[in-house]
LUMLUMMI-283902 format. One record per residue (C-alpha): residue in three letters; x, y, z; residue number from 1. Coordinates in nm, 4 decimals. Layout:
REM residues N
<ala,<X,Y,Z>,NUM>,
...
This chain:
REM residues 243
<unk,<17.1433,9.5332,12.4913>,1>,
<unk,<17.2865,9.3892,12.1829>,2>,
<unk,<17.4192,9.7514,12.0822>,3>,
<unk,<17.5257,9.9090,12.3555>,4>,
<unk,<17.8720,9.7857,12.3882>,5>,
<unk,<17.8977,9.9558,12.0217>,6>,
<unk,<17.7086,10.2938,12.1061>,7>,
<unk,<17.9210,10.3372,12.4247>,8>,
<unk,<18.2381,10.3824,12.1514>,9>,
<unk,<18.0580,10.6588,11.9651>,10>,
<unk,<18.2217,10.9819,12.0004>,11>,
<unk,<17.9938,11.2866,12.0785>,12>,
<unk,<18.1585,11.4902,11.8466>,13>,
<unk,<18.1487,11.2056,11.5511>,14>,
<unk,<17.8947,11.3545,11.3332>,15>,
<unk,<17.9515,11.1023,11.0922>,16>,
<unk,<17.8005,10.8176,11.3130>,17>,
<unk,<17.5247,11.0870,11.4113>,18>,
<unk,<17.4034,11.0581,11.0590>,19>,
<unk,<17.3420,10.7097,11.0516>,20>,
<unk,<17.1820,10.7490,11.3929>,21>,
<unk,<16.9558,10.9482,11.2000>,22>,
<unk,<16.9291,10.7450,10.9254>,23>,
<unk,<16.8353,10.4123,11.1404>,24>,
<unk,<16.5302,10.6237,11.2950>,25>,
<unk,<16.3936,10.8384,10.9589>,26>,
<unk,<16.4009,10.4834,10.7583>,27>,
<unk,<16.2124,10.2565,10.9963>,28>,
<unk,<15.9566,10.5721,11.0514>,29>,
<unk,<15.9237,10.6726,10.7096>,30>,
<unk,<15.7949,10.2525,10.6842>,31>,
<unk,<15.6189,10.2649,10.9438>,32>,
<unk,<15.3972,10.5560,10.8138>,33>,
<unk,<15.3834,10.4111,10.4621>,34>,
<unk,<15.3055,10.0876,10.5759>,35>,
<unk,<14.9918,10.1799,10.8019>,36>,
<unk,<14.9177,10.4200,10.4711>,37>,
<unk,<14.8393,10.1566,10.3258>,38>,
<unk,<14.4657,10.1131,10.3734>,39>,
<unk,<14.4107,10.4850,10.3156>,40>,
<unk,<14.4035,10.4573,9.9955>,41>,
<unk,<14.2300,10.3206,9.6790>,42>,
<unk,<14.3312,9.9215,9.6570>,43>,
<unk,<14.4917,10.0403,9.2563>,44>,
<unk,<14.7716,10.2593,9.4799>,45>,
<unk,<14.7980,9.9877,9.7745>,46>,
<unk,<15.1520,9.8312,9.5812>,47>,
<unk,<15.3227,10.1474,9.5163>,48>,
<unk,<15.2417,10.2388,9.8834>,49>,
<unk,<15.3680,9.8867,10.0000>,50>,
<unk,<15.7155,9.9033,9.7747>,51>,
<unk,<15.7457,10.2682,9.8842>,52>,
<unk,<15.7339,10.0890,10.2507>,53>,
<unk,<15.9959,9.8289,10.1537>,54>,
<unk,<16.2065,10.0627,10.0701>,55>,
<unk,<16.2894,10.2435,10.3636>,56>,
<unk,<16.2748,9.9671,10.5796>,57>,
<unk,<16.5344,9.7675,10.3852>,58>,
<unk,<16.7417,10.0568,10.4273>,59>,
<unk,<16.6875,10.1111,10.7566>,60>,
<unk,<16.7445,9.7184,10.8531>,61>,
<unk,<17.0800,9.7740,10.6214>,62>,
<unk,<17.1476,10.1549,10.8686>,63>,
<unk,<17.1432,9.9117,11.1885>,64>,
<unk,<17.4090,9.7140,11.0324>,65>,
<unk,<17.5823,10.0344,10.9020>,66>,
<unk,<17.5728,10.2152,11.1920>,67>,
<unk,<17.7446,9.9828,11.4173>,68>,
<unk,<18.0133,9.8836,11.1283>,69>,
<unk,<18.0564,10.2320,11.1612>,70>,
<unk,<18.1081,10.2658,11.5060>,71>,
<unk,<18.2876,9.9207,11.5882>,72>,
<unk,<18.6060,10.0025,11.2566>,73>,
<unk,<18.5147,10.3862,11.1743>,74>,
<unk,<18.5165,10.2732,10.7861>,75>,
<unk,<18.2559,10.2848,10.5352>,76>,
<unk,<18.0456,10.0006,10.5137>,77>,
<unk,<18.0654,9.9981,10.1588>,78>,
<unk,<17.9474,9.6064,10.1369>,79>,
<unk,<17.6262,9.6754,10.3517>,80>,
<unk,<17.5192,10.0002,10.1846>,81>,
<unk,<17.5721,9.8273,9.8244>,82>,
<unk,<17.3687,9.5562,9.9266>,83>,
<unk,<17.0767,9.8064,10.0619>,84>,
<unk,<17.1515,10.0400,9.7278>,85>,
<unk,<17.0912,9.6647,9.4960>,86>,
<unk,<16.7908,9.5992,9.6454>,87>,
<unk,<16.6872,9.9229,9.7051>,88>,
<unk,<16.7504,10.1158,9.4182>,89>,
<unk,<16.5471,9.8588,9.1565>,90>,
<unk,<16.2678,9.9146,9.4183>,91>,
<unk,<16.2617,10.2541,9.3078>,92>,
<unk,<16.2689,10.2233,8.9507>,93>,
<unk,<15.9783,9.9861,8.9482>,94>,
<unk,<15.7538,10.3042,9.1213>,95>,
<unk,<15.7869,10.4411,8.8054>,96>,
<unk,<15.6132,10.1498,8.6356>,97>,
<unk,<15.4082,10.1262,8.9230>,98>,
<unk,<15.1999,10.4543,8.9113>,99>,
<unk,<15.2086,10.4781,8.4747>,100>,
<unk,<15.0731,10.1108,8.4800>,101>,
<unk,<14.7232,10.2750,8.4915>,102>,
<unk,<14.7941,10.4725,8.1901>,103>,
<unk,<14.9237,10.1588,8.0237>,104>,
<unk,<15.3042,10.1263,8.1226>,105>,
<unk,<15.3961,9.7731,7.9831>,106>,
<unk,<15.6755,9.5694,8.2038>,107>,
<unk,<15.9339,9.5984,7.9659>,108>,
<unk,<15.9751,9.9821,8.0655>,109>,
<unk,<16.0289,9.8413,8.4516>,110>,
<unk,<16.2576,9.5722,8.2958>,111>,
<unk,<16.5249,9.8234,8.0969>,112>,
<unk,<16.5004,10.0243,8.4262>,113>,
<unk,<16.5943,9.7634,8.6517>,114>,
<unk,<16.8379,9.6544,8.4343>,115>,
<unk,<17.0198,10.0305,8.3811>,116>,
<unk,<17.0168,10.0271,8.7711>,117>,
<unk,<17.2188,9.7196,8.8164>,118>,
<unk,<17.4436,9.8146,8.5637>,119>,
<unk,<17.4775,10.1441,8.7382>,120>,
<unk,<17.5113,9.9771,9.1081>,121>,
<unk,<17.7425,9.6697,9.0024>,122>,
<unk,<17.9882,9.8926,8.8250>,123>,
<unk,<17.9863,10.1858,9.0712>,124>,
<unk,<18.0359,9.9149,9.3674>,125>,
<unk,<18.4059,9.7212,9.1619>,126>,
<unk,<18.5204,10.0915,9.1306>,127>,
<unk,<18.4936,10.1775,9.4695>,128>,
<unk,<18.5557,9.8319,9.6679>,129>,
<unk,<18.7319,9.6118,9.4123>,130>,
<unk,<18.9357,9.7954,9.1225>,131>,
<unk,<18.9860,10.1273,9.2772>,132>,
<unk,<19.2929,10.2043,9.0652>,133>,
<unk,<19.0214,10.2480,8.7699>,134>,
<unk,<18.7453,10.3930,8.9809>,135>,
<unk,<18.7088,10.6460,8.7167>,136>,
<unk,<18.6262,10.4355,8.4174>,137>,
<unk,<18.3939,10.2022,8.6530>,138>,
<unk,<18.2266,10.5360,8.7791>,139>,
<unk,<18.1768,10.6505,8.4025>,140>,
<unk,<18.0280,10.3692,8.2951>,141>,
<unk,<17.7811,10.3699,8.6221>,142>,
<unk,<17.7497,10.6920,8.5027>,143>,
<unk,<17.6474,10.6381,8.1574>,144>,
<unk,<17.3758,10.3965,8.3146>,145>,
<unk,<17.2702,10.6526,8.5666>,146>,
<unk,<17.2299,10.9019,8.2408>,147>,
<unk,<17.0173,10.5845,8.0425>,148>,
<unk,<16.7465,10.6111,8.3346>,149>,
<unk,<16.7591,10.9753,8.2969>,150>,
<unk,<16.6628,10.9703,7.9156>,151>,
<unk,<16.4325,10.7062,7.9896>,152>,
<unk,<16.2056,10.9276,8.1997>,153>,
<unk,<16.2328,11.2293,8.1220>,154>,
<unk,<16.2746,11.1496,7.7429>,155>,
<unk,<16.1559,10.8176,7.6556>,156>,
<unk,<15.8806,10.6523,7.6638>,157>,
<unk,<15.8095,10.6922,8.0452>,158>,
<unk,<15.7222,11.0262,7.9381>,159>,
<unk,<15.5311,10.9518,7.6813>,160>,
<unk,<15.2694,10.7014,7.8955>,161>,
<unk,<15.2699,11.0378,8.1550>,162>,
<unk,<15.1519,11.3135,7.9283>,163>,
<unk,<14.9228,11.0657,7.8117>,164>,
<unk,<14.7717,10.9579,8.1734>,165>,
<unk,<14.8202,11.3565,8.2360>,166>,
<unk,<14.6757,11.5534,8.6036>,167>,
<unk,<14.8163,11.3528,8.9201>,168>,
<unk,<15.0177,11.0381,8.7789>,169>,
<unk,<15.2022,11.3219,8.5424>,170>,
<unk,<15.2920,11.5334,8.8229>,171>,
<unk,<15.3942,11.2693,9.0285>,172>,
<unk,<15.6192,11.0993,8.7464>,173>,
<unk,<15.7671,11.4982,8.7431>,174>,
<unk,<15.8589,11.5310,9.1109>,175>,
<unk,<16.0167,11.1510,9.0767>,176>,
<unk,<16.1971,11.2481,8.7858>,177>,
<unk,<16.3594,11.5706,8.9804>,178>,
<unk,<16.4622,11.3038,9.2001>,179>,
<unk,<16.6585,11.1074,8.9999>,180>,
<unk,<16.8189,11.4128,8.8126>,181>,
<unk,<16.8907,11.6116,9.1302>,182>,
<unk,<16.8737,11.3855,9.4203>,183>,
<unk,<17.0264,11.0647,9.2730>,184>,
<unk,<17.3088,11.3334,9.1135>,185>,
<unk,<17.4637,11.2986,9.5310>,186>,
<unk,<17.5879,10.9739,9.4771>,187>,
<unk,<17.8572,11.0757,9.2416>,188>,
<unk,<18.0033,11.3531,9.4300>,189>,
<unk,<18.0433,11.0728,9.7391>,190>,
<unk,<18.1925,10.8307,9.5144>,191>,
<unk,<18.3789,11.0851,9.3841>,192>,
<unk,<18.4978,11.1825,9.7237>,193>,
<unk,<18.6124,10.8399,9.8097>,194>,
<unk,<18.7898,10.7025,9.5281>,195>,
<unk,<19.1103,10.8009,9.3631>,196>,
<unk,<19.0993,10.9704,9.0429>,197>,
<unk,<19.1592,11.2990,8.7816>,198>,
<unk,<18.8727,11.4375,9.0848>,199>,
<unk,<19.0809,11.4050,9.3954>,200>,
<unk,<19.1321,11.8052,9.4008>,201>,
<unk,<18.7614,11.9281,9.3861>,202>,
<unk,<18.6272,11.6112,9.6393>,203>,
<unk,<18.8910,11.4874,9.8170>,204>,
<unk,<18.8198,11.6936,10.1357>,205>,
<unk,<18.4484,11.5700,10.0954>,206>,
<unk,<18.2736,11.2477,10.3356>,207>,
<unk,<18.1672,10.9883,10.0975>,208>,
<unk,<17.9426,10.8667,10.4038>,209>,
<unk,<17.7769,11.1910,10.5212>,210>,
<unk,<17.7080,11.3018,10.1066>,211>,
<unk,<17.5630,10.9164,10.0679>,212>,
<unk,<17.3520,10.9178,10.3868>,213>,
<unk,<17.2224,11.2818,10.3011>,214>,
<unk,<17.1395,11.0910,9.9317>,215>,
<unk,<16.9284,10.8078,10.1214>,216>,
<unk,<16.7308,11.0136,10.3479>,217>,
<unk,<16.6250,11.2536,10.0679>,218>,
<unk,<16.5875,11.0191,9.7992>,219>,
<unk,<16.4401,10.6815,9.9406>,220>,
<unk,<16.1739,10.8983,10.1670>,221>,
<unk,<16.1267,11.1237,9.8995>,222>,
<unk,<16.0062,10.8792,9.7000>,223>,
<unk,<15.7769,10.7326,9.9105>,224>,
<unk,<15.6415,11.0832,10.0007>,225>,
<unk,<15.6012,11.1505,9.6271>,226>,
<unk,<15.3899,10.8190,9.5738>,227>,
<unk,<15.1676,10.8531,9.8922>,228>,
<unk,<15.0759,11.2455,9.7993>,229>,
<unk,<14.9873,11.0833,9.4764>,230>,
<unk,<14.7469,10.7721,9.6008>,231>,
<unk,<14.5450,11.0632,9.8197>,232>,
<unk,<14.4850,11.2694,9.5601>,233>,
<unk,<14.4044,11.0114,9.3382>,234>,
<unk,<14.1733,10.8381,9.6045>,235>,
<unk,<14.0077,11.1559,9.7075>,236>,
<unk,<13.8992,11.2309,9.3398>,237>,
<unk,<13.8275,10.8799,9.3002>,238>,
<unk,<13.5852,10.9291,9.6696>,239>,
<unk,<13.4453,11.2600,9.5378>,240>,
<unk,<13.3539,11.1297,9.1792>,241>,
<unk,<13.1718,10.8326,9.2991>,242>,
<unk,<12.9645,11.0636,9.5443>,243>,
């Protein structure tokens, strides 16, 4: 009852508010899967299931909120999806410490990720809600952040501990890596398309809310997806070795 008075606003033909419709129901059953996933596996996967499960549903709690922001002012709820994106977003960085901790990943490696994300996030939020007028220099530096995670895996030593752990954990780090280079690569076109700058002519016309929600869906279930595939394989060998 508490949303109706909200959805009966919605206009059938807003497909904007139809995405985070969609986004509110893939979150919470993306964490509902990962979270009764949990148990499936071997106990050494059990925390990169559960975080993998935190994920979505903080984003889906954070799609509730957006959804009816949405459909109550038809503006984007920047402050609520920054919020999801700052918790969120360091979630996802420390799956990548997560699943090359067996191969020896020390905590320093989640550390300088968590701390390249904030960077990324804090800048890339005053650019867009606060000092708009310089979005572009806030959005390069976020940028330059985003790129310092990039090296990190695919370069750096997060590499390194892969090759060495090698089979499933380095084909897993792969796909995750894909996902930051490709999938996390959608959040700069929507900033783009919502702020002012030297960009205006190539993503003006663009949805900063439809490209972002298309970025969630894809990356934060992705993830997860990524990370469970991994924790079965890994437990099946594990279940096949010890028979």
């Amino acid at each position: 009852m508490l949303f109706l008075p909200l959805v009966s606003k919605m206009d059938p033909s807003d497909y904007v508010g139809f995405t985070f419709f969609v986004g509110c129901m893939a979150m919470m059953a993306a964490s509902a899967f990962f979270f009764l996933s949990i148990r499936s596996v071997d106990k050494k996967w059990s925390t990169s299931i559960l975080v993998s499960g935190l994920i979505t549903f903080i984003a889906a709690v954070h799609y509730f909120y957006m959804r009816d922001y949405w459909a109550e002012f038809a503006e984007s709820p920047t402050f609520f999806r920054y919020i999801d994106w700052t918790l969120t977003v360091p979630l996802m960085c420390v799956e990548f410490f997560l699943i090359l901790k067996v191969a020896g990943a020390k905590k320093s490696l989640m550390w300088k990720l968590i701390l390249f994300s904030v960077v990324m996030l804090v800048t890339g939020y005053i650019g867009e809600a606060i000092d708009r007028e310089n979005a572009w220099l806030w959005g390069l530096i976020s940028g330059i952040a985003y790129f310092a995670i990039v090296y990190e895996i695919w370069l750096g030593k997060a590499k390194k501990i892969a090759e060495n752990a090698g089979g499933a954990v380095l084909s897993a780090h792969k796909t995750l890596c894909w996902f930051v280079l490709v999938g996390w690569a959608i959040y700069p076109i929507g900033y783009m398309a919502g702020t002012p700058g030297w960009y205006d002519g190539i993503f003006g016309g663009l949805n900063l809310d439809v490209i972002y929600n298309l970025g969630d869906a894809v990356n934060k279930i992705g993830f997860g997806l990524v990370i469970y595939n991994l924790a079965v394989k890994s437990s099946e060998k594990t279940q096949v070795h010890n028979a």
